[in-house]
KOLLOKOL-496394 format. One record per residue (C-alpha): residue in three letters; residue number from 1; x, y negated, z. Coordinates in nm, 2 decimals. Layout:
% residues N
[pt ALA NUM [X Y Z]]
...
% end
This chain:
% residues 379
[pt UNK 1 [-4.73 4.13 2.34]]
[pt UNK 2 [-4.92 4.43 2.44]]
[pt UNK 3 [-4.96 4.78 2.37]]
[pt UNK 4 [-5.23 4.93 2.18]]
[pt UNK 5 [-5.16 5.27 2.12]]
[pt UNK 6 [-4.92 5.57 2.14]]
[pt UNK 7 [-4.86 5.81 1.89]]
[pt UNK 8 [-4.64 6.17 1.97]]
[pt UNK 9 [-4.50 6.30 1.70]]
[pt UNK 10 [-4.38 6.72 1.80]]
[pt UNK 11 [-4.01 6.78 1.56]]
[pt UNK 12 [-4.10 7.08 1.44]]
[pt UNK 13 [-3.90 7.37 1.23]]
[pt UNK 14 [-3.53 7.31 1.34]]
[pt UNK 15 [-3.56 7.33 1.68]]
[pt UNK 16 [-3.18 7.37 1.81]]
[pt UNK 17 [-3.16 7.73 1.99]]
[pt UNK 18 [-3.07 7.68 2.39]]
[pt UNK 19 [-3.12 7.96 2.59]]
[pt UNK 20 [-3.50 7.88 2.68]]
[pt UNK 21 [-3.74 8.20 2.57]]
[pt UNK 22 [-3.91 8.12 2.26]]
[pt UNK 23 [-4.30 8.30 2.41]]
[pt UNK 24 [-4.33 7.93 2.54]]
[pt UNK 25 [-4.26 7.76 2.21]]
[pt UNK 26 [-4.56 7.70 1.97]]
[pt UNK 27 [-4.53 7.90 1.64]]
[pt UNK 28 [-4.28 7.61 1.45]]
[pt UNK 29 [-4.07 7.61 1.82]]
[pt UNK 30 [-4.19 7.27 1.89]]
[pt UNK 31 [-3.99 7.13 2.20]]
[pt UNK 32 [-3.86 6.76 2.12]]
[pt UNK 33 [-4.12 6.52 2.11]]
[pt UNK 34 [-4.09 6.16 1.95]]
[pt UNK 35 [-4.32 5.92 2.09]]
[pt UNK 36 [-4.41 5.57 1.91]]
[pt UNK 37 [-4.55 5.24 2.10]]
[pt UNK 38 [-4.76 5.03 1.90]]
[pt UNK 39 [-4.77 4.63 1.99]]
[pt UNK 40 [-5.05 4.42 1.89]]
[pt UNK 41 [-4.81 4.19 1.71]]
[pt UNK 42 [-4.70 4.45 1.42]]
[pt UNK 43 [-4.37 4.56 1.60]]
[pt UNK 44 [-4.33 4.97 1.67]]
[pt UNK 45 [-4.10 5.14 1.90]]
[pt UNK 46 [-3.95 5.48 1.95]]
[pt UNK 47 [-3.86 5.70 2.21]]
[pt UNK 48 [-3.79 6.04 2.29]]
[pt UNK 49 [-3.90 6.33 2.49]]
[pt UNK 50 [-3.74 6.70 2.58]]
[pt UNK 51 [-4.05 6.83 2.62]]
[pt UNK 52 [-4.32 7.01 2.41]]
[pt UNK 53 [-4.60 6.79 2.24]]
[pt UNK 54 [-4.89 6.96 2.41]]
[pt UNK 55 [-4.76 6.84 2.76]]
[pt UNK 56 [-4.71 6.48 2.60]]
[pt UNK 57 [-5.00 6.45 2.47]]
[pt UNK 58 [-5.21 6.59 2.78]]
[pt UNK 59 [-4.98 6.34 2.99]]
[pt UNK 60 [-5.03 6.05 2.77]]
[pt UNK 61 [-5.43 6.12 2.80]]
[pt UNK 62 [-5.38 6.09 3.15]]
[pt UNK 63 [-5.22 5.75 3.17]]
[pt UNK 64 [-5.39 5.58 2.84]]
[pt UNK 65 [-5.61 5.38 3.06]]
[pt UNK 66 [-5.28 5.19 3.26]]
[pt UNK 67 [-5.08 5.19 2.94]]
[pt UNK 68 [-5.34 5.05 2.65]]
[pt UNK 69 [-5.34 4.67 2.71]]
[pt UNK 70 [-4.99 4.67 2.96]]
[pt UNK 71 [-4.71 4.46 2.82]]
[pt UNK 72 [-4.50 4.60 2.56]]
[pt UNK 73 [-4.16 4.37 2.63]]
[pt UNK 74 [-4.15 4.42 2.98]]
[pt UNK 75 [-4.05 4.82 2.97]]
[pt UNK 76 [-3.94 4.81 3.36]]
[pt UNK 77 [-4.24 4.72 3.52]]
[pt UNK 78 [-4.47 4.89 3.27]]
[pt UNK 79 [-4.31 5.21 3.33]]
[pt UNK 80 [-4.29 5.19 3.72]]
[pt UNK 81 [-4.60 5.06 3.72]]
[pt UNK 82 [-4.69 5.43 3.57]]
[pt UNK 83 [-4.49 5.59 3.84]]
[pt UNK 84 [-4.66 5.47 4.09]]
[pt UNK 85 [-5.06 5.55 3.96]]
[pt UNK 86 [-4.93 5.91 3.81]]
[pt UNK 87 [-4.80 6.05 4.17]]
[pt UNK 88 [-5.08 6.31 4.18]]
[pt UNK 89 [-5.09 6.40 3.84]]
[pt UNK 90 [-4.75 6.54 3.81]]
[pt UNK 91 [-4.45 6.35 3.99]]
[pt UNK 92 [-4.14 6.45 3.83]]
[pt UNK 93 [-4.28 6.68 3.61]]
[pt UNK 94 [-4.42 6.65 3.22]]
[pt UNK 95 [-4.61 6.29 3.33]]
[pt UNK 96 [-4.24 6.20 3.38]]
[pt UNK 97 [-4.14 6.33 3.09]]
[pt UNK 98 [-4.37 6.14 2.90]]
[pt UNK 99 [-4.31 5.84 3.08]]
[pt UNK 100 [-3.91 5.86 2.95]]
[pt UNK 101 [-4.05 5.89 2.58]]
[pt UNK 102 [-4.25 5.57 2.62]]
[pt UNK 103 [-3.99 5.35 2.84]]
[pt UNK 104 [-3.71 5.45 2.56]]
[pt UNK 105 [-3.96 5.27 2.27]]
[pt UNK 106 [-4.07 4.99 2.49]]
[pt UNK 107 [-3.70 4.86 2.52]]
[pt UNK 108 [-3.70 4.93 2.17]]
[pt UNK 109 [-3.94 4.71 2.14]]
[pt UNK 110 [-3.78 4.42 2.36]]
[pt UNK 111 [-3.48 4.47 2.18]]
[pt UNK 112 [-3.60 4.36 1.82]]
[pt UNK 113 [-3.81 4.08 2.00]]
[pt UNK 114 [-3.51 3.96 2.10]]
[pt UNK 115 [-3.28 4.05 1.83]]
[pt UNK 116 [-3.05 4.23 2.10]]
[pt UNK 117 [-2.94 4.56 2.17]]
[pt UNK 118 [-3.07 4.73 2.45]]
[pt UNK 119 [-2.72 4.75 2.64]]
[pt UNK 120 [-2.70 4.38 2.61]]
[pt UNK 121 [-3.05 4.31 2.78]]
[pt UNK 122 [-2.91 4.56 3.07]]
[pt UNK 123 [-2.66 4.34 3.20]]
[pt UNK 124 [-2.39 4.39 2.98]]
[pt UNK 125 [-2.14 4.58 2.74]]
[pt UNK 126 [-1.89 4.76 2.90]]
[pt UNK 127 [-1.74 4.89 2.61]]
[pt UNK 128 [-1.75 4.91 2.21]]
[pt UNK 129 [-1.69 5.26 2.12]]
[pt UNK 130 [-1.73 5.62 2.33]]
[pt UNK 131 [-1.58 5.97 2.27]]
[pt UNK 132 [-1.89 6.19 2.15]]
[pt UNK 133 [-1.82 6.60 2.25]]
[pt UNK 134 [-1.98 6.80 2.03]]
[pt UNK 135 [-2.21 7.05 2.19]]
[pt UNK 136 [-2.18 7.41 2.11]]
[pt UNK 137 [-2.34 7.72 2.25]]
[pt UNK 138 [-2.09 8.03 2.35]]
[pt UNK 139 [-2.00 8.32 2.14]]
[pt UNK 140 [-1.80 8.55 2.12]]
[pt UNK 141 [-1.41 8.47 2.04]]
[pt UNK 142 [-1.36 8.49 1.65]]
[pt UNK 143 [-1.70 8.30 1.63]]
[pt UNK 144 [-1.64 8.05 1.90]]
[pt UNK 145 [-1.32 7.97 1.68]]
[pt UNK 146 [-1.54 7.92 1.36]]
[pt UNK 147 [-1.76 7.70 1.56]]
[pt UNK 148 [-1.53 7.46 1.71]]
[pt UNK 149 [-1.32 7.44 1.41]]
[pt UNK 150 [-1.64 7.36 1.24]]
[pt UNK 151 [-1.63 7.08 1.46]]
[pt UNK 152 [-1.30 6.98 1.47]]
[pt UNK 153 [-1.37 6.93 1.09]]
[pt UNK 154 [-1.66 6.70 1.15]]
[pt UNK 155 [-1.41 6.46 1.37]]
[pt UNK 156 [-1.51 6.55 1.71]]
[pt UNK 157 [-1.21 6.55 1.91]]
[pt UNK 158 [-1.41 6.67 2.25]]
[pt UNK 159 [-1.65 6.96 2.28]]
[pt UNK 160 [-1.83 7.16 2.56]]
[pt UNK 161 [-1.92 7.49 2.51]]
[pt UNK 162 [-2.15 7.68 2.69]]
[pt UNK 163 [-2.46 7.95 2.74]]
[pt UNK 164 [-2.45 8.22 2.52]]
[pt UNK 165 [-2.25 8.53 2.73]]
[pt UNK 166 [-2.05 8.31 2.97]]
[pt UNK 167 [-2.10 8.50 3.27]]
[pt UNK 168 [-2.38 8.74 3.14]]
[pt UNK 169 [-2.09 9.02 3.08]]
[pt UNK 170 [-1.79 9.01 3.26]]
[pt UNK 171 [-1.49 8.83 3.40]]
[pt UNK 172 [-1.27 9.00 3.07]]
[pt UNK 173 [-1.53 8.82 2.84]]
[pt UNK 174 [-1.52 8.52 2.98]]
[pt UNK 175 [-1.16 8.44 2.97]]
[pt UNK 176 [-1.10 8.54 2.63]]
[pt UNK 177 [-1.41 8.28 2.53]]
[pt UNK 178 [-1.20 8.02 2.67]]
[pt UNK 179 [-0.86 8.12 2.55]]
[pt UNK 180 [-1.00 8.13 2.16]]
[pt UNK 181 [-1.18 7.78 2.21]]
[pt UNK 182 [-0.84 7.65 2.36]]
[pt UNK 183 [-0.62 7.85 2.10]]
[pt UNK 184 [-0.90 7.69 1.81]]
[pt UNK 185 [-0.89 7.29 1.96]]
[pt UNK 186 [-0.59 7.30 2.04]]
[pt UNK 187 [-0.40 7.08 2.33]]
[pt UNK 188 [-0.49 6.74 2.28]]
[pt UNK 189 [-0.86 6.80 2.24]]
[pt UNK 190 [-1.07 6.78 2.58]]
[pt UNK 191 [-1.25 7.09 2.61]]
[pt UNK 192 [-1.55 7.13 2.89]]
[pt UNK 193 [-1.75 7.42 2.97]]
[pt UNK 194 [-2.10 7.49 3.06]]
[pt UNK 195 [-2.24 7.82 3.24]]
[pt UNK 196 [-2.60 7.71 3.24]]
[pt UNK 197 [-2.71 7.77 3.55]]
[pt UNK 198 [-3.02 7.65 3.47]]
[pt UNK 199 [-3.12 7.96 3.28]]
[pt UNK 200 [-3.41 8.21 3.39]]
[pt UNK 201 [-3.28 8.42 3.69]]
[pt UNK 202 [-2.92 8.26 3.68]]
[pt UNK 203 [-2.74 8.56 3.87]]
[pt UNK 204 [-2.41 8.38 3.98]]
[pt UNK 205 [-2.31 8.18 4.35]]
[pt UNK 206 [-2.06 8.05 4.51]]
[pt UNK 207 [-1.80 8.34 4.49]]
[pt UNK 208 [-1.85 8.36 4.12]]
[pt UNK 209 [-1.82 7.98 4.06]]
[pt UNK 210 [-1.52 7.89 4.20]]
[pt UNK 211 [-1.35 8.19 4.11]]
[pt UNK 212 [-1.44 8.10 3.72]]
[pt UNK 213 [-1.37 7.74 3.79]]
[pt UNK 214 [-1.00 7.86 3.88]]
[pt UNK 215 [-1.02 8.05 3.60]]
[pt UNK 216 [-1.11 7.73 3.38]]
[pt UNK 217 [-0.78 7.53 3.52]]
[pt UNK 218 [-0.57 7.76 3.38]]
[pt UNK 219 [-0.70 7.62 3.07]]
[pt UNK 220 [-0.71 7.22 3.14]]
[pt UNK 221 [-1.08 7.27 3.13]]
[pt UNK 222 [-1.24 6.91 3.18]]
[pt UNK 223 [-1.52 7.00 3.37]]
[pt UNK 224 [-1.74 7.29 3.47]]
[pt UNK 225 [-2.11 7.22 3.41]]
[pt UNK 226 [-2.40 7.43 3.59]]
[pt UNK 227 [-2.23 7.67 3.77]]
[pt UNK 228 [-2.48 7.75 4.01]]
[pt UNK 229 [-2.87 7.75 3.99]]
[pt UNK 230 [-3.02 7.35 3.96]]
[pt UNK 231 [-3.13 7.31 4.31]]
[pt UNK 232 [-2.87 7.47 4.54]]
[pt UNK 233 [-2.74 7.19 4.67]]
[pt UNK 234 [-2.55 7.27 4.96]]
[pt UNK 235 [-2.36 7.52 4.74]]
[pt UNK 236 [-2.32 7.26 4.50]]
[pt UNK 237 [-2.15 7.06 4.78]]
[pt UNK 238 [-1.93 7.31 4.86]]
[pt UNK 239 [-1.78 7.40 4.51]]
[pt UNK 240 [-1.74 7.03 4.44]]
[pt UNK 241 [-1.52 6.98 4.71]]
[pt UNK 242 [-1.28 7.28 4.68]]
[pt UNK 243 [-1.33 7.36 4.28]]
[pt UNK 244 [-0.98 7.24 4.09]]
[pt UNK 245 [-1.17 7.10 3.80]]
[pt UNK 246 [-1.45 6.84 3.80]]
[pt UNK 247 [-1.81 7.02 3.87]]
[pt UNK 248 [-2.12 6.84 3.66]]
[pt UNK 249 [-2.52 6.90 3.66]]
[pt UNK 250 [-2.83 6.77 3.75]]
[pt UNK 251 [-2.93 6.75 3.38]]
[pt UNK 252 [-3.29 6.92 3.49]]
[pt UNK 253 [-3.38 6.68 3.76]]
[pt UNK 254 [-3.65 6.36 3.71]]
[pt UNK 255 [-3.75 6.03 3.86]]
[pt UNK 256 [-3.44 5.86 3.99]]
[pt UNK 257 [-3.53 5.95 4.40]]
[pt UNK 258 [-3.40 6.30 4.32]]
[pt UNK 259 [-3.08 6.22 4.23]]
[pt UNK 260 [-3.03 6.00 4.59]]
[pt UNK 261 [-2.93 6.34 4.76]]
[pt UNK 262 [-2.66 6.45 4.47]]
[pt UNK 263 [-2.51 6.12 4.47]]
[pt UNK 264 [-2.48 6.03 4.84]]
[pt UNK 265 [-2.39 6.40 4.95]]
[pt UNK 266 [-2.15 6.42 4.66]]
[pt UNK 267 [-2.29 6.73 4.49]]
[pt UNK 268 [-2.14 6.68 4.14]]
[pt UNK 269 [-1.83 6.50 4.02]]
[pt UNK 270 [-2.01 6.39 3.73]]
[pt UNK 271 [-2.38 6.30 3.72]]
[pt UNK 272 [-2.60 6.44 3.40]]
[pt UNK 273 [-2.91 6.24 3.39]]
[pt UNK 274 [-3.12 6.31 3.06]]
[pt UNK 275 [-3.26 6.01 2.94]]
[pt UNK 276 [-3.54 6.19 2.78]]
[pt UNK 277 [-3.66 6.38 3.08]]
[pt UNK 278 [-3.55 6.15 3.39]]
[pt UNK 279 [-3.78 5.84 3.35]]
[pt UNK 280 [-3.65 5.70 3.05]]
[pt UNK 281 [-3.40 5.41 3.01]]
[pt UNK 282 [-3.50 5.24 3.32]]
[pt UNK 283 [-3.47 5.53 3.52]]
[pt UNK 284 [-3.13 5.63 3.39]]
[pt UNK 285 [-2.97 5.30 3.40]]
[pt UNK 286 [-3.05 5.24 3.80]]
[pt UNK 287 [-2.94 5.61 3.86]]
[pt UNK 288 [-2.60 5.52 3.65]]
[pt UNK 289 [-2.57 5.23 3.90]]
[pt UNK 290 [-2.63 5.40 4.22]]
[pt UNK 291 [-2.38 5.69 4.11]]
[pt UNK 292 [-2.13 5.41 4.01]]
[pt UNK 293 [-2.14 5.29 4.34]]
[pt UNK 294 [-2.07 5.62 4.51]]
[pt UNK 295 [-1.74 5.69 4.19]]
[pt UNK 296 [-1.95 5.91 3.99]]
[pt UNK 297 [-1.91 5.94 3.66]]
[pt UNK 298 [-2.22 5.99 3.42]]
[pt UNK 299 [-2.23 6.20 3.14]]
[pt UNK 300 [-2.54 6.17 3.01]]
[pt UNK 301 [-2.76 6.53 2.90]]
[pt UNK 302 [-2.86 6.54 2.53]]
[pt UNK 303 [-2.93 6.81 2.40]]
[pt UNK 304 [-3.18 6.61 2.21]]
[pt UNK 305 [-3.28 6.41 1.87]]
[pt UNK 306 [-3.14 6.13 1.76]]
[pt UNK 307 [-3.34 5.87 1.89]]
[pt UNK 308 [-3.23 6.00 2.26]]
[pt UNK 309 [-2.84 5.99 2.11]]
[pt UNK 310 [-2.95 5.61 2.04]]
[pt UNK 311 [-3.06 5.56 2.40]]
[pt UNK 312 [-2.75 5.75 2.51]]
[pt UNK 313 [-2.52 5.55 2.33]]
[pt UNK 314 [-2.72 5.24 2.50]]
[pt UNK 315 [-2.66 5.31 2.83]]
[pt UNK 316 [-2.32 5.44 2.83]]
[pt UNK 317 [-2.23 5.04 2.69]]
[pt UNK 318 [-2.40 4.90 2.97]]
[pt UNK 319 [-2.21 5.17 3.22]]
[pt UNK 320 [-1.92 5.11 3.41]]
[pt UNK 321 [-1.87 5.43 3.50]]
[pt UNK 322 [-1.96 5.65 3.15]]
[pt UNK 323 [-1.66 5.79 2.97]]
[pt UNK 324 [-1.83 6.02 2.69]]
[pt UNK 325 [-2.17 6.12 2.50]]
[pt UNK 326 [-2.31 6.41 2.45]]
[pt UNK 327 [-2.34 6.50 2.08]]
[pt UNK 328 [-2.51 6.83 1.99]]
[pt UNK 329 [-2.39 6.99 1.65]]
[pt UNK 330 [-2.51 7.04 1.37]]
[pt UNK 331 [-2.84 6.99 1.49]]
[pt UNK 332 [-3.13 6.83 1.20]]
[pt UNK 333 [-3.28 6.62 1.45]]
[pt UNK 334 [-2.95 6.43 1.48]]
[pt UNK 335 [-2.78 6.43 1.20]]
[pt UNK 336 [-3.13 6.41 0.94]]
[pt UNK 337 [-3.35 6.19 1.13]]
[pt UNK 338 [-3.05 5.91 1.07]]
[pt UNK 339 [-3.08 5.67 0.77]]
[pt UNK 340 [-2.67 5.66 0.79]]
[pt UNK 341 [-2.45 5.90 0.96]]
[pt UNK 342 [-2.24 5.84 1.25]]
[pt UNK 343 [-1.88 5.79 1.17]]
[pt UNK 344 [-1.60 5.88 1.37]]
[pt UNK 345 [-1.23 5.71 1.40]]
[pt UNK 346 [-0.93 5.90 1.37]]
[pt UNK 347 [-0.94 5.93 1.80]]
[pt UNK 348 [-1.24 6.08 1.75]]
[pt UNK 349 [-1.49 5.75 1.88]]
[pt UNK 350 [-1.74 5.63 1.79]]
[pt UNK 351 [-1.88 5.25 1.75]]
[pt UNK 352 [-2.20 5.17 1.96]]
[pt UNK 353 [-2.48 5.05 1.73]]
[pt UNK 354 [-2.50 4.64 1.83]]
[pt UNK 355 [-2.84 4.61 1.61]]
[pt UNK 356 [-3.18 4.51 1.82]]
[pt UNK 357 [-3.33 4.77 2.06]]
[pt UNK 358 [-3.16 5.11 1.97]]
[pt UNK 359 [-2.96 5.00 1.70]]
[pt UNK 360 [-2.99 5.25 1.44]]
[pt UNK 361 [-3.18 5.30 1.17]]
[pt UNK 362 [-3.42 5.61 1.12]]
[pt UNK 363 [-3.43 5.82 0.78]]
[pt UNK 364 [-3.82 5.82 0.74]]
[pt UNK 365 [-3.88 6.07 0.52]]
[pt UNK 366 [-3.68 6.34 0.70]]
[pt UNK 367 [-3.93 6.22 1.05]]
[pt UNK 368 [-4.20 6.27 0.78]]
[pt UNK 369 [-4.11 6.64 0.70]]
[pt UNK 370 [-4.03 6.74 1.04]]
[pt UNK 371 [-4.34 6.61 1.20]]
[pt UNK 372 [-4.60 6.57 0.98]]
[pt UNK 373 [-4.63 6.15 1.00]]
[pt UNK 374 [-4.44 5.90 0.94]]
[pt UNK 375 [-4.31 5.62 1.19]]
[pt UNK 376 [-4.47 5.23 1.18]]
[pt UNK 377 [-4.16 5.09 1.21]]
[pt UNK 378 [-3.99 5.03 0.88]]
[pt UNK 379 [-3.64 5.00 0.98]]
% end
């Protein structure tokens, strides 16, 4: 079976907001990307990219002539093998990206070949259901209430919260975000927190983060995401070692040889690989086992769509070492891009789709209206 063409299709018009400046956006704030692989035996998959479609498409120009003809049921190999020709045209960067988007649809592809799910053909289910947190950005207190009591009403029974004016203002502000999210959840709901460190110009170091990450004890804050700018390493060392709670990141880095130095230095507690950025499925699932091996937990980034919730929910079943999902709420290109919604149980899990490659079925219509076309694959 072999691949004869790719298709992008840019989400556009509900566009979650997440702290990135909006000049870079096209006019419809185009910055999720769905990306279709076509087989020469009728069969279409999907996959997802975080990245907007004029990268994808520039990157997918680039590689057409390796990809057009490769194998469509053999995703690993195809995908390395675009690794390893693509070094000089952007290592790491939106040729990665768009590498992630096309290795997510090729094991959707090998999936409904072989009428498994995509954590089966990994190795193996670890588990049947996962605790989702629902993904919120920060406000202030009386809105942060409304928010996560939105949520609580949805089922979610674990959230993060983070951005917004977590330490943009002041230590005062800060504190009393976290007290009205715990006051709103509640005890028995796991609560994380994210400063996005990531952010333009990210004004906070060392000092501030373990000082805040005390802070976030006093609270039973599960972990404390981003503290520090993406590449400061060392200082990411440092804080893991001495912080009370759990320190997570690495949710901006690509190809699985830059996460070596984060796992084997220990710079996180837990690992935040993005499935639609990172390299795709094959990527992520080596990185989850390399991390496993050094007793890291991954939590995998998706601040996404719901084809790279699919994915998610993939790997965390073939993961040993995976304990929840990111979930971001409400968000269209979850919740409308699904022919059925996700349910929750009364613990707040949910079951992992055991249908062939992603296991879920897509609500054409609403793909339709957010990108302009509509998907191959009828299912």
């Amino acid at each position: 079976m072999k691949i004869i063409e790719i298709r992008s299709l840019p989400l556009r018009g509900a566009t979650p907001d997440g702290g990135w400046d909006e000049r870079i956006l096209d006019e419809d704030n185009n910055l999720h990307t769905l990306v279709e692989v076509v087989t020469d035996e009728g069969i279409s998959g999907v996959g997802s990219v975080f990245t907007s479609a004029k990268l994808i498409e520039g990157a997918i120009d680039v590689f057409r002539p390796l990809v057009i003809g490769a194998s469509a049921i053999d995703p690993s190999a195809t995908s390395e093998t675009l690794h390893q020709h693509t070094f000089w045209q952007g290592r790491g960067g939106a040729v990665t990206h768009a590498i992630s988007g096309i290795d997510i649809a090729l094991w959707d592809i090998l999936g409904q070949v072989t009428g498994q799910p995509i954590s089966r053909l990994l190795g193996g289910r670890h588990r049947e259901s996962i605790k989702p947190y629902g993904s919120l950005l920060m406000a202030e207190p009386p809105k942060m209430q409304n928010r996560l009591e939105s949520g609580l009403a949805r089922g979610f029974r674990a959230f993060k919260i983070g951005w917004g004016p977590f330490g943009r203002v002041d230590a005062t502000l800060d504190r009393a975000i976290i007290q009205a999210a715990r006051d709103a959840v509640g005890d028995d709901v796991e609560l994380m927190v994210d400063a996005g460190g990531s952010d333009g110009f990210w004004p906070h170091s060392y000092k501030w983060a373990i000082n805040t990450a005390r802070m976030l004890a006093d609270y039973d804050v599960r972990w404390f995401e981003e503290p520090l700018r993406p590449d400061d390493l060392d200082s990411y060392i440092k804080l893991t070692e001495h912080s009370p709670v759990p320190i997570a990141g690495c949710e901006v880095l690509t190809r699985r040889q830059a996460f070596l130095p984060w796992i084997e230095k220990r710079g996180v507690d837990y690992l935040q690989p993005d499935v639609t950025k990172v390299g795709g499925i094959s990527e992520h699932h080596r990185i989850n086992q390399y991390a496993d091996d050094h007793a890291i937990l991954v939590v995998p980034h998706g601040w996404n769509t719901a084809v790279g919730l699919a994915a998610d929910l993939q790997l965390v079943a073939a993961a040993g070492n995976a304990r929840w999902v990111e979930y971001i709420t409400p968000a269209p290109y979850i919740e409308d891009l699904l022919a059925e919604p996700i349910k929750f149980d009364s613990a707040g899990l949910i079951r992992i789709p055991e249908g062939p490659g992603l296991g879920l079925s897509w609500n054409h219509d609403a793909i339709e209206r957010f990108t302009g076309k509509r998907l191959r694959i009828e299912r």
